[in-house]
C-alpha positions in Angstrom: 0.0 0.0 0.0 3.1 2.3 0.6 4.6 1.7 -2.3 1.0 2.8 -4.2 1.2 6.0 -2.5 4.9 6.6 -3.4 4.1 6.1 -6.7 1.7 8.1 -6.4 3.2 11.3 -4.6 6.2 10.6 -6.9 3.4 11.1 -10.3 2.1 14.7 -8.5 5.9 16.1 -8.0 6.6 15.3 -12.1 3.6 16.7 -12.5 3.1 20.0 -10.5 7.4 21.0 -11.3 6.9 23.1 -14.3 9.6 20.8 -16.8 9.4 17.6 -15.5 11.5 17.1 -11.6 14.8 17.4 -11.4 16.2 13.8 -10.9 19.2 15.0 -8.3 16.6 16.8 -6.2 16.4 15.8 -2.8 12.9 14.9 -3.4 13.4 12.5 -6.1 16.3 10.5 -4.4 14.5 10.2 -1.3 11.4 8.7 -3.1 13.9 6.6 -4.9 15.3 5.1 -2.0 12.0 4.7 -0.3 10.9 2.4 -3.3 13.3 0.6 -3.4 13.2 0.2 0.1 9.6 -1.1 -0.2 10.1 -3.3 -3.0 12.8 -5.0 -1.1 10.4 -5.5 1.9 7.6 -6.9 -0.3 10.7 -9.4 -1.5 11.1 -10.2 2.0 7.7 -10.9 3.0 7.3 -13.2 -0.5 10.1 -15.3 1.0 8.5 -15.4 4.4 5.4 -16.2 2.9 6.9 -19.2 0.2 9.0 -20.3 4.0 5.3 -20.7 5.7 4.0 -22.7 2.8 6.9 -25.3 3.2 6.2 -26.1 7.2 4.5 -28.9 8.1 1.9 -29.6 10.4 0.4 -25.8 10.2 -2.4 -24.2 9.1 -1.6 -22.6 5.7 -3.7 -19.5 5.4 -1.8 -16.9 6.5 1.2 -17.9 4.7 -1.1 -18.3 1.3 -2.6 -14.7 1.5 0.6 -13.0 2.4 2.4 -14.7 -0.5 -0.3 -13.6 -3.0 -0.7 -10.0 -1.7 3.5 -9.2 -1.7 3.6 -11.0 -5.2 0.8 -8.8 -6.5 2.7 -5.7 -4.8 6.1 -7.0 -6.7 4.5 -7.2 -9.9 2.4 -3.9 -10.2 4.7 -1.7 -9.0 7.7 -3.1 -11.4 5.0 -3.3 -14.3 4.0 0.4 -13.4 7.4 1.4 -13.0 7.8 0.0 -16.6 5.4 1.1 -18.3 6.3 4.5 -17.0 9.7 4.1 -18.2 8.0 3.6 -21.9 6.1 6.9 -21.8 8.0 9.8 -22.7 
């Protein structure tokens, strides 16, 4: 959900900076990092949730939802990020 809003915060400062936002701002490295900071997190919770579906003897789920919600999270944001790498 975090990395949704970045996105979207990121989408209103290239759009409200009069010529596009300067990509050595402060601004845009610090959304940046915080993507790629979420992104990575997402990673980490696909892993935890792939690591739940191995265990025996335990219910499943917990580990089923939060593998499918951090895989969908993965996936849109790089296909978003991608396709707003094609538009120019």
């Amino acid at each position: 959900m975090l990395t949704f809003g970045l996105l979207i915060v990121a989408g209103v400062l290239e759009a409200t900076t009069p010529g596009g936002m300067n990509e050595e701002s402060i601004e845009a490295i610090v959304v940046g990092l915080l993507l790629f900071a979420f992104i990575g997190t997402a990673l980490i919770a696909t892993g935890l949730g792939i690591a739940g579906l191995c265990q025996k003897q335990r219910k499943k789920i917990f580990a089923i939802l939060g593998t499918i919600f951090s895989l969908v999270t993965v996936v849109s944001t790089v296909s978003l990020i991608s396709f707003g790498m094609t538009i120019d």
